[in-house]
Structures are given as C-alpha cells and as structure tokens.
N, C-alpha and C positions, 0 to 999 in steps of 0.2 A: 495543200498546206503541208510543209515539211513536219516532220516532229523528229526535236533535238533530244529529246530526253533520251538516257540510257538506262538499259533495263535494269531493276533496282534486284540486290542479291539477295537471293530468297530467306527469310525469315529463320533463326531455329527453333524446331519444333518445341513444342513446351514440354517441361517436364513433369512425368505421371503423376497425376498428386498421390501421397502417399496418407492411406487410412488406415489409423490404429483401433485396436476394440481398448474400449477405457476401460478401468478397473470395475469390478462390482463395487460397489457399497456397505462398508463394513461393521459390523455393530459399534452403535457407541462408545468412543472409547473413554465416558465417562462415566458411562453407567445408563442403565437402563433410564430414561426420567428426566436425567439433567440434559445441563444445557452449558453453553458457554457464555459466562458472564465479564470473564476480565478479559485483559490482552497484554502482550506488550511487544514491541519489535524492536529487535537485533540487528540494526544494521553493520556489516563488517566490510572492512576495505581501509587502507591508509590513501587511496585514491578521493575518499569522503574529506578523510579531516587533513589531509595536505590543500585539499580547494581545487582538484585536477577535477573532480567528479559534482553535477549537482546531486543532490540526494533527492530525488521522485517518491522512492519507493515508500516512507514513509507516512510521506503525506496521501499516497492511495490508499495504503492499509487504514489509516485514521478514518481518510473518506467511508473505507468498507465498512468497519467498527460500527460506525455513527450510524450508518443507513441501516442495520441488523442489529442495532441495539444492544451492541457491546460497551462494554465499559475498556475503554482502553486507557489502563493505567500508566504505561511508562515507554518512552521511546531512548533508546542507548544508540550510541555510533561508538563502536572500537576499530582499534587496528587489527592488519591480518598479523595477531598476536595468540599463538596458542596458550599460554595461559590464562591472558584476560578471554578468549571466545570460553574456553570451560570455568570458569568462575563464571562470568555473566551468565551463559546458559543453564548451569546450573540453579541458579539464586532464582530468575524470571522462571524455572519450568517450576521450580517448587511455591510460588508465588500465587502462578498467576493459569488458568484455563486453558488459554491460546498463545501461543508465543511460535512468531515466526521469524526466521532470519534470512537475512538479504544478501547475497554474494559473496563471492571466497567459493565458487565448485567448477572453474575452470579445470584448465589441463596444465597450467605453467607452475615456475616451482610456490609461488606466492599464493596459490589457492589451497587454503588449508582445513577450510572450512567443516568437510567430512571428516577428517583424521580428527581433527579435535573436538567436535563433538561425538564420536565414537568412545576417545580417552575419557570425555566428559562423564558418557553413561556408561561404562565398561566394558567395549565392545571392539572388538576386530574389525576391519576390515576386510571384506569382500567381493569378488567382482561380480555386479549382480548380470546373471547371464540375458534373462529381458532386454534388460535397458544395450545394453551393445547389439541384442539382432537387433533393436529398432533401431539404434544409434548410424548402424551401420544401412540399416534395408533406407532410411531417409538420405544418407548420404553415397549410396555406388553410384549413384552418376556423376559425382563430381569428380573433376579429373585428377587433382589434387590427391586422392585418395588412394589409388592406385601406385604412386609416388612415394609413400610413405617407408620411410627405415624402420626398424626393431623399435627405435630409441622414440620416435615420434607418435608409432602407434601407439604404442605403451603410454605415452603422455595424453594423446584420446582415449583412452580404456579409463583413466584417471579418472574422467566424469563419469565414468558408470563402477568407483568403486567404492561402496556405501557403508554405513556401522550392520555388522551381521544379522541384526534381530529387527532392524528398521521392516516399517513397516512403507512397500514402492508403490505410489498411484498414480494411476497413470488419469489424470485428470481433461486430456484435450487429445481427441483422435486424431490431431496435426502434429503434434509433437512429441517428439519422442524424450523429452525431459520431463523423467517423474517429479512429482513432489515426496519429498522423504520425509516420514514422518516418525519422531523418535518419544518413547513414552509417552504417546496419544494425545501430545500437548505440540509438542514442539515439530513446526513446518517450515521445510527446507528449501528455501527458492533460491533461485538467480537472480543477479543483482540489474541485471537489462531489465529496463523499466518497462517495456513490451513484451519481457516474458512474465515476469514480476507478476503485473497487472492480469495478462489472461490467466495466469493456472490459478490466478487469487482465485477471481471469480468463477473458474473452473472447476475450484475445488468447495465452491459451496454445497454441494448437493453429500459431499462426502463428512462432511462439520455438523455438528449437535448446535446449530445457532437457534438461536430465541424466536419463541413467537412472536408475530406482528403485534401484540398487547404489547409485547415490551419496547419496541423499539421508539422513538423518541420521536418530537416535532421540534424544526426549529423558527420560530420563526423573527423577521428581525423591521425595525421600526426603524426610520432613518429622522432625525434632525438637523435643523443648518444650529441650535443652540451652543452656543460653548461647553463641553464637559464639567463645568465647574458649576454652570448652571442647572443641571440635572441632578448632579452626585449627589445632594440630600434624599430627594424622591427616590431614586434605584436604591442609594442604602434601606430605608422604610422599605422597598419592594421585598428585597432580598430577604430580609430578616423576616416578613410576613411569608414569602414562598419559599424558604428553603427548608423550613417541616416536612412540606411535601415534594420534596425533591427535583423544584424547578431551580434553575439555574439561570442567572439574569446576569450579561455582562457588555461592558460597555466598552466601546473599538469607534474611537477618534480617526476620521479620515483627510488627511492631510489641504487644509484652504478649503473644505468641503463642511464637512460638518461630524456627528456622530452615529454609528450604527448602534442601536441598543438590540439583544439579543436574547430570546428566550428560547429555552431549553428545557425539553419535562414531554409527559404522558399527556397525554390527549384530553384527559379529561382527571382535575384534582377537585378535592374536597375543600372548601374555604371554612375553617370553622367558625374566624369570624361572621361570616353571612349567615353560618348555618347549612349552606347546603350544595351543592355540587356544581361548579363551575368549569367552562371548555377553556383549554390554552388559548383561545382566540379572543375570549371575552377579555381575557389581561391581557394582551395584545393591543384592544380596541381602548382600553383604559390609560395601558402607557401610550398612546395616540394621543390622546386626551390632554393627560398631566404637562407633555415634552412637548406638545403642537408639532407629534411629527408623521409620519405616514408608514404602513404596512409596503415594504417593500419586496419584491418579488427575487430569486436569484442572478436573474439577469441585470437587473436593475443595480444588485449589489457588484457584481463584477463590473458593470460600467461605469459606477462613481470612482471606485478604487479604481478601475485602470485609467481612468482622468485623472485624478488624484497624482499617480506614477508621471502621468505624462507630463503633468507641472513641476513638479518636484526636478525633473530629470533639466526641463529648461530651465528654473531658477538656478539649479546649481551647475549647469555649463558642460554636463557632462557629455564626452559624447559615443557614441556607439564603437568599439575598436572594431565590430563586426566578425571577431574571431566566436564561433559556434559551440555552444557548453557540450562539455565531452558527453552527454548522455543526449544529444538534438538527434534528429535524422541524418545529418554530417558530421557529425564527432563519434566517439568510440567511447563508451561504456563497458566495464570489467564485468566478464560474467561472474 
C-alpha cells in the first residue's frame, strides 16, 4: 500500500513561558482595621461612547463588588479627555474607597490615561524601570521587536511611564502589566476585558475587602404574574425590609414573566415577629404571596436568554454577523 501523504513541516517550538515574582503585599492603605466599603468605576475611551467599543469592563467590576460585599456606588464613561479624566478622578477618589479605571494606557497618541491622572494628583511622570525589563524580558522573542525605530520604542516605553509616587503591582506572574495604584484608592487597568478581569481578581489579595459577614445573598423568585399584579405586595415588602437593609426589586422578563430579587445579609432581625429571621425564609414567603418559585442562576440566564431570543424574532431583526470590537475577533483599546 502506497502512502501519498507528504511529510508535514515541523511544528515551532513553543515559546519559554515567562515567570514574574508578584509584588509583596503592602500595608493597608486605609488604615490599620478598615476595610473597603464603596466603589465606583471610570471607564475612559471615546471608543465606549462613539459605540465602536462594547463596554465588559464594568459590569465585571459590579460583578466583583457584589460577590466581596462592596457597595459600588457609581459607574461614569468619559472621553479620552484630559480634563474631564482629572475632574472625574478627582471627585470619585475623594468620595469613595475603591475607585478603579479602565483604559487610556496604551502607546498611541490617544492614550492619556497616566498623564492625566498624574496632573490629577500632582505628579510627574516617570519611566518605571520594573515594568520595561519585564515589558521587554515577555516580549525579546518577538520579531517585531528587534525592528523598532527611536520613535516607536519610545511609544512602547509610554506603557511603562507612570505618576512618580504611584504605588506598581505586580499582580499576575504572567504578566507584565502592573496595576498602578494612586492615593491607595484609585486602580489603574486596561481597558481589554481579559486583562481587565485577571489583574481584578488578581489584585484581591493586595485590597482591604470585607469580611465574608458583610458580603450579601442574592437570591431571586421567578413569576409568570403580570408586574402590576405583584406591585402592592413588593411595595409593603420593601417598606417592611428596607430598616434592615434588604433590598427587593422587581425585573419584568419580556412574554415570560417577572424576576423578583432579594438582596441583604444572611440573617435580619424582623421586629415585627420579634425575632430573627434567614434571607431564605422571605424568599420562601415571597414564594408564597407571588405563587412563584426560588430560581437558581442558571435558570435565570435561560428565561432571559429566551426571552432575547423572541424578542429578536418578533422584531425581524437579523444578525449582520460583524463581531463587537471587544469579542475574541474584534480589537479592543488597551
């Protein structure tokens, strides 16, 4: 038996992975005791609010918030505008605990994001020497690199030149992109929603976040009821649990029915009863009242995304198939 196949050209070798040592862990930077309670994020780019860009980043952060028990107070999108980025950053670091911002720290002229929060807090600029041998030791093998003029290097150096007194962590031993962090409030990511994401959660070990007491249950009832039929009872709910810090709201899912959603500490005080009741037992009650069911998070992603998927066929719309600039085939601004 002959064999036609021709010998296949050998494979290239993979490239060395490259391991950082991460930063130490550095004293509280709110103080011995506390903890972080607010938040709010800054997302920058004119790529957001032209509609070139979907915005990820800040519905991860929310996500992150929720799950550690922050209070995240307020989400802004401005342009890469240096005035509005140091007003905004200013106003959020003096507000609020945690305040982090998204994008604007590339190399091109439009990435302004370091320079103007440097001006924000009174600070120079600097080339931080770290971040370029890693910058450089994660990228000598590419060939591109070698290629480089005066004028382009210099526009890579750009990412590694940060406000003089910033405090650089090095959050993820894969990456050589710190997180910079300016008056122990304010944290500096990229706007790629895969770096975005890891060095979040990469940088929790380095953040004064809340103890597990504080962090919050959500849990959510689902009804086929019409909203108009419920609204008397959720109001009486609300006005009974908002003393104690629950949160009840109600999210209409399109020919489906309604999510009702509770929000709070694990276990409140009823004073009407008298005595201590679990978030689950009002769970088990608005069950009751609405005739609707304890729904799980899976369960809530699949009514909503039936929900989408009727909606999309009643109204005719149809898919152009071009990929949002932040997908695994489109292009997101760092």
């Amino acid at each position: 038996m002959s064999n036609n196949s021709t010998p296949s050209s050998p494979s290239p070798e993979p490239r060395p992975k490259v391991v950082f040592p991460v930063s130490p862990i550095p004293p509280n930077p709110l103080g011995r005791g506390n903890f972080i309670r607010t938040a709010a994020a800054l997302i920058i780019g004119d790529e957001i609010l032209n509609g070139k860009t979907l915005d990820r980043n800040s519905h991860c952060f929310a996500q992150y918030c929720f799950e550690h028990g922050i209070d995240l107070k307020r989400v802004e999108v401005i342009a890469d505008n240096e005035d509005e980025i140091i007003e905004a950053s200013r106003r959020l670091v003096s507000k609020y605990d945690f305040v982090v911002t998204s994008g604007g720290i590339g190399p091109t002229h439009d990435d302004i994001t370091y320079e103007s929060l440097g001006k924000a807090f009174d600070q120079k600029l600097v080339h931080h020497d770290e971040t370029i041998r890693r910058m450089t030791e994660m990228s000598r093998n590419r060939n591109w690199i070698a290629k480089q003029n005066a004028e382009q290097l210099a526009a890579t150096y750009r990412m590694a030149l940060f406000p003089e007194r910033a405090e650089t962590l090095y959050v993820e031993e894969d990456i050589w992109v710190p997180v910079v962090r300016l008056e122990g409030k304010l944290c500096i990511f990229p706007g790629i929603p895969a770096l975005f994401t890891k060095l979040l959660h990469g940088l929790s070990p380095f953040l004064p976040l809340p103890p597990k007491s504080e962090r919050p249950l959500r849990i959510q009832i689902f009804t086929e009821r019409p909203e108009s039929m419920i609204a008397p009872y959720l109001t009486s709910l609300q006005e009974r649990l908002r003393p104690h810090g629950i949160q009840v709201g109600s999210y209409p899912v399109l020919y489906k029915g309604v999510f009702v959603s509770l929000i709070g500490r694990d276990k409140i005080r009823d004073t009407k009863a008298g005595r201590k009741l679990w978030l689950a037992e009002v769970a088990q009650e608005v069950e009751r009242e609405i005739d609707g069911k304890i729904s799980s998070d899976e369960e809530v992603a699949q009514k909503k995304g039936a929900a989408v998927a009727v909606l999309e066929i009643k109204s005719g719309e149809a898919d152009s198939g071009k990929p949002p600039e932040d997908s695994p085939t489109g292009k997101a601004k760092y």
